[in-house]
KOLNU-553024 format. One record per residue (C-alpha): z, y, x; residue in one letter. Coordinates in Angstrom, 3 decimals, always signed. Last residue first. Layout:
N
ATOM         zz         yy         xx   residu
ATOM          Z          Y          X        A
...
This chain:
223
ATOM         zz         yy         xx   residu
ATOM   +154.231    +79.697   +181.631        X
ATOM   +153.049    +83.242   +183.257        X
ATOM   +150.948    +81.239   +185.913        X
ATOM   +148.739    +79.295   +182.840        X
ATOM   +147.557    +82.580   +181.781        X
ATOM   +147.437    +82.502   +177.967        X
ATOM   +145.599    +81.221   +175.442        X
ATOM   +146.355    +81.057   +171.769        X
ATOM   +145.621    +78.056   +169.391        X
ATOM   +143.316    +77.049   +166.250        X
ATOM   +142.198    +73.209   +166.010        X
ATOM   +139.836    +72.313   +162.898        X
ATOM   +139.315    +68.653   +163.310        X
ATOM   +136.775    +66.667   +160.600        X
ATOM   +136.961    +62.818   +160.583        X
ATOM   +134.759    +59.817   +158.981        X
ATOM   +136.455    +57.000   +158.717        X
ATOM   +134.449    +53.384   +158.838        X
ATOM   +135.615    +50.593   +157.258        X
ATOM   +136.022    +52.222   +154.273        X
ATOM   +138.761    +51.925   +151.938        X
ATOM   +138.646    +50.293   +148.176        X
ATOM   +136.201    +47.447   +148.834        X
ATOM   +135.168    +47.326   +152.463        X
ATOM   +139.204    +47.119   +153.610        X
ATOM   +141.263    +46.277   +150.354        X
ATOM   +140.307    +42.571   +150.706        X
ATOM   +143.659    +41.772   +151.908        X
ATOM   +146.412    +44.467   +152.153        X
ATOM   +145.959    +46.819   +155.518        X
ATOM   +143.733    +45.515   +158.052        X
ATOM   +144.308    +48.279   +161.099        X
ATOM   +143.682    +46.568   +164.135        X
ATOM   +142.654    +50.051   +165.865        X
ATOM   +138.783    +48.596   +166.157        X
ATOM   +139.036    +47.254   +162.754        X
ATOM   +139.746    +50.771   +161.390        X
ATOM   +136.593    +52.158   +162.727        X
ATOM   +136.273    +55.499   +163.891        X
ATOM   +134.118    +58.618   +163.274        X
ATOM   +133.804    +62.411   +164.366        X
ATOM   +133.286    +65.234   +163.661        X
ATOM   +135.089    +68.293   +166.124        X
ATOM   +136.063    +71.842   +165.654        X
ATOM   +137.681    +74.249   +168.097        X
ATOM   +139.267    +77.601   +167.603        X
ATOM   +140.632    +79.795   +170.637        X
ATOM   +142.949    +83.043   +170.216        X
ATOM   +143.181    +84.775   +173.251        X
ATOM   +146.617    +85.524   +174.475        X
ATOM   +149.580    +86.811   +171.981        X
ATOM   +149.574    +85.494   +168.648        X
ATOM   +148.721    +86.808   +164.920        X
ATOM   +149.242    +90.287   +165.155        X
ATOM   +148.019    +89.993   +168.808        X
ATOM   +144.539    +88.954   +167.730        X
ATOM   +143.900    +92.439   +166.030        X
ATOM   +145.520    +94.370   +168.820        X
ATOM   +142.773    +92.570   +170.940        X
ATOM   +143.127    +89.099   +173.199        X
ATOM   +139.755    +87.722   +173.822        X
ATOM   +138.119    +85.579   +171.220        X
ATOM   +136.834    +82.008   +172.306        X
ATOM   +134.950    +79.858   +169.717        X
ATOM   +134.123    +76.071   +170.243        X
ATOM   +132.749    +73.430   +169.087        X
ATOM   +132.780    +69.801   +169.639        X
ATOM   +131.405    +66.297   +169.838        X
ATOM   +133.447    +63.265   +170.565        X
ATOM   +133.237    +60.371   +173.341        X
ATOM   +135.848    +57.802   +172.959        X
ATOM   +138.248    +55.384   +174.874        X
ATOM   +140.040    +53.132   +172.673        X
ATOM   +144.237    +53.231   +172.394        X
ATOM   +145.556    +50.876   +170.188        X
ATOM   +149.633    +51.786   +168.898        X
ATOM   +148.471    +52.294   +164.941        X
ATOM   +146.021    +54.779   +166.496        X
ATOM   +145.380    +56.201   +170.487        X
ATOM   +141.880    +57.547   +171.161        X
ATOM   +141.710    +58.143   +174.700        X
ATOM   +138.864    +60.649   +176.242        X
ATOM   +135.780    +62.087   +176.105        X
ATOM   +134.903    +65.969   +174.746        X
ATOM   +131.334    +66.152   +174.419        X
ATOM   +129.784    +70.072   +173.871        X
ATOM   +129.603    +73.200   +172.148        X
ATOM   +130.078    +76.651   +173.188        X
ATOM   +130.881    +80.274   +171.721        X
ATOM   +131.938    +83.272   +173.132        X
ATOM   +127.989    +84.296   +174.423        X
ATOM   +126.278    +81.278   +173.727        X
ATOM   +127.328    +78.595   +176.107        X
ATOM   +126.030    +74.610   +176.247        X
ATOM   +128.257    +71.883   +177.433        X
ATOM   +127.210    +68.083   +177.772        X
ATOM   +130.400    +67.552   +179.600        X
ATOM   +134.090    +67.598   +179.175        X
ATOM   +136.622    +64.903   +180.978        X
ATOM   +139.861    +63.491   +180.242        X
ATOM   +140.986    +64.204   +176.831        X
ATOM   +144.351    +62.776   +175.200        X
ATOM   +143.352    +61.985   +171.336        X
ATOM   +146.880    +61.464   +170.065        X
ATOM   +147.535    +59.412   +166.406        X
ATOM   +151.495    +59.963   +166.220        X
ATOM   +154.177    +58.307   +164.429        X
ATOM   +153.603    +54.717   +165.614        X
ATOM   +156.442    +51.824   +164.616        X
ATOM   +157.570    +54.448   +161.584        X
ATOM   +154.319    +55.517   +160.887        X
ATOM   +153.065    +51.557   +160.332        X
ATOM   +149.489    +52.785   +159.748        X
ATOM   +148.472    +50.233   +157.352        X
ATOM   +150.753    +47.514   +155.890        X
ATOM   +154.031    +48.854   +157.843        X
ATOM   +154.093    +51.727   +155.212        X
ATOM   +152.112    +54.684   +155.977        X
ATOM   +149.475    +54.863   +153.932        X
ATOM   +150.933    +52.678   +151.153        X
ATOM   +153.334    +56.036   +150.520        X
ATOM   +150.159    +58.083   +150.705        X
ATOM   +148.415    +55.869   +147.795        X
ATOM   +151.934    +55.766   +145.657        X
ATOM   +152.170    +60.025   +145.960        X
ATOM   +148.504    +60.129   +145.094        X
ATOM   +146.742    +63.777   +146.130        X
ATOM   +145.512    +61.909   +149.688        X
ATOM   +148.151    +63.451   +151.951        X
ATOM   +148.724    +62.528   +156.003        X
ATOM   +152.082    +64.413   +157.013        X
ATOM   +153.807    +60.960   +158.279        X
ATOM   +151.025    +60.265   +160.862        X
ATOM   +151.834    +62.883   +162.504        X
ATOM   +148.584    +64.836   +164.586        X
ATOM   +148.317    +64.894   +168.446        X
ATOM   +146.074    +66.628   +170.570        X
ATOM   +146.257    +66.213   +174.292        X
ATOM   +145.216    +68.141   +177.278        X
ATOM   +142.200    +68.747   +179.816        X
ATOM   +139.358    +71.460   +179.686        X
ATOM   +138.196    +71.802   +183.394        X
ATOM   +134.285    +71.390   +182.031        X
ATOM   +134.573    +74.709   +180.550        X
ATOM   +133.790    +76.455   +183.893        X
ATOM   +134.557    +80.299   +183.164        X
ATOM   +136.917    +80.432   +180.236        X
ATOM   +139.361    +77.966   +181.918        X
ATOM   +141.080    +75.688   +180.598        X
ATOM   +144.293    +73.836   +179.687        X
ATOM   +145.388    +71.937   +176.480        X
ATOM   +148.321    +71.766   +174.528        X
ATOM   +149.321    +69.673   +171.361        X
ATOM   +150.304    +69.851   +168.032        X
ATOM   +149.245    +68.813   +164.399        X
ATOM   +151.050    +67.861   +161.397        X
ATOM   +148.735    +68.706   +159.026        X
ATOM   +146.715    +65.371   +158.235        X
ATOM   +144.680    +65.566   +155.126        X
ATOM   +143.007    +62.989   +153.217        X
ATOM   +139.661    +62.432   +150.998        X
ATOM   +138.958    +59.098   +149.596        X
ATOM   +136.643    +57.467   +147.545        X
ATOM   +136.622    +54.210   +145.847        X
ATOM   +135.194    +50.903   +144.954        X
ATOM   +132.322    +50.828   +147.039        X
ATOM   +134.104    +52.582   +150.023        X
ATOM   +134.088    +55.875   +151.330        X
ATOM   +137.063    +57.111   +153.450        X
ATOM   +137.105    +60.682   +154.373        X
ATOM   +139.542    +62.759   +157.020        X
ATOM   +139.991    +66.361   +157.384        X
ATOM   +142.503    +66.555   +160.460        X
ATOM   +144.227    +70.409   +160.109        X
ATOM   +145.397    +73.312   +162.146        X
ATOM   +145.862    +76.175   +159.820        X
ATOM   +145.203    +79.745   +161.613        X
ATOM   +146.582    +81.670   +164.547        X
ATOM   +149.963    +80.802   +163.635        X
ATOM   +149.520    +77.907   +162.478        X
ATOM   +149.744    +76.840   +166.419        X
ATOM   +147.923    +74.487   +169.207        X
ATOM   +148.426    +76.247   +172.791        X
ATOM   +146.289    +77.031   +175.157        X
ATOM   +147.169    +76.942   +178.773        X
ATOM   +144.734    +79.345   +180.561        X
ATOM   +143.193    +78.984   +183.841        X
ATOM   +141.295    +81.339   +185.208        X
ATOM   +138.415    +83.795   +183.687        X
ATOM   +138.475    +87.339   +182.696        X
ATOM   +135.825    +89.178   +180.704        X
ATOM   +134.844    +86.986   +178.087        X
ATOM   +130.811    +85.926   +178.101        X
ATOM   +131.737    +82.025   +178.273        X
ATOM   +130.598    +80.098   +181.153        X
ATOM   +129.703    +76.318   +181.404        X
ATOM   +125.928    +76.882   +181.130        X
ATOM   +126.229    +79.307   +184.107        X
ATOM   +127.329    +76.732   +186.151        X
ATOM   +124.267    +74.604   +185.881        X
ATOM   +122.121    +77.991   +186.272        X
ATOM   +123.624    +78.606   +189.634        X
ATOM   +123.501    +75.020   +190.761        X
ATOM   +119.283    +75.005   +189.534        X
ATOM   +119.564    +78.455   +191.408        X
ATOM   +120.753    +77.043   +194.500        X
ATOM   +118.618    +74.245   +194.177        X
ATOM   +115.804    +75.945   +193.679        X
ATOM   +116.070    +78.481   +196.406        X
ATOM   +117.118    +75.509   +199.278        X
ATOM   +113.918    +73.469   +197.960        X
ATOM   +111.932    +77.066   +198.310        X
ATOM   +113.299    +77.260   +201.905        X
ATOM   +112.330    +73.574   +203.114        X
ATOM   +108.837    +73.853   +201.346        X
ATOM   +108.672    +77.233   +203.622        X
ATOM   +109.823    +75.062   +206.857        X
ATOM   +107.781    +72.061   +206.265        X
ATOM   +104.458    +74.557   +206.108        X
ATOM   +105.486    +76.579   +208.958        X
ATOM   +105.722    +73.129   +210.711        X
ATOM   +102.229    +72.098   +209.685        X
ATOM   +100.754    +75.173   +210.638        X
């Protein structure tokens, strides 16, 4: 009796698990009909990709743009924890509305563009995802690289996936993905310092960041 006993708890422990595995998987899925790896890549053409970024300070507010944005990534519809790649924005194409404020951006004082043209955000790993038909959200973690100081950091993100259509294909061929992300960094931790006493009084130490990424997916064997 005992035995029998061992050998259903054995069974039932093989049925969970397999369906705690199956479910685990699951999460990671989209509802599209093909999966494999796809090589997505960043483009206007599928809509404007853009860094929203906000600096509040006692002094002053300030709302930017960065539009200069490229980058590939790879994944695969069916286990979103293989996305991998790297985003990068120019530093040169950040806008505030003030012609003097933007120059001062970029001069060697702040973000040095000319030393370090490019902020990247190179991801290495994806977890924390949850699936809702063609949309997902989860934690993106990776390396953070700004004014030549690269910090590892965890950011959230969303995701749609559309399958290619004749709609989608008047605006790129593949699947069109969009992915958003909020996130926030602190200038101090990139050794930005800019002109003395500006930092806490006119620009925050801490800015806050929006991504909108748009790109098209397509087989990562016909590249």
């Amino acid at each position: 009796m005992l035995r029998f006993r061992s050998i259903a708890m054995f069974a039932l422990v093989l049925v969970l698990g397999s369906t705690v595995g199956f479910q685990a998987a699951s999460a990671q899925r989209l509802s599209v009909p093909a999966g494999g790896e796809k090589l997505v890549t960043l483009t206007d053409k599928v809509n404007k990709n853009q860094f929203i970024w906000v600096s509040d300070a006692p002094l002053e507010s300030i709302k930017g743009t960065s539009e200069g944005v490229g980058g590939t990534l790879t994944m695969d519809p069916q286990d979103l924890s293989t996305i991998r790649g790297t985003v990068t924005t120019q530093v040169s194409t950040m806008r505030t509305g003030n012609e003097t404020r933007d120059h001062h951006l970029v001069s060697a004082e702040w973000l040095d563009a000319s030393r370090y043209p490019l902020i990247t955000f190179t991801i290495t790993s994806v977890d924390n995802i949850k699936t809702n038909g063609t949309t997902a959200t989860g934690y993106a973690t990776g390396n953070f690289t700004l004014h030549g100081v690269t910090k590892r950091i965890t950011i959230p993100f969303s995701l749609s996936y559309v399958p290619e259509n004749a709609q989608t294909r008047q605006r790129a061929p593949g699947d069109l993905v969009m992915f958003s992300a909020d996130f926030t960094i602190a200038l101090k931790d990139f050794n930005v310092t800019g002109t003395d006493g500006v930092v806490g009084s006119k620009v925050g130490d801490q800015i806050k960041i929006t991504a909108h990424l748009f790109g098209n997916a397509v087989p990562r064997s016909t590249t």
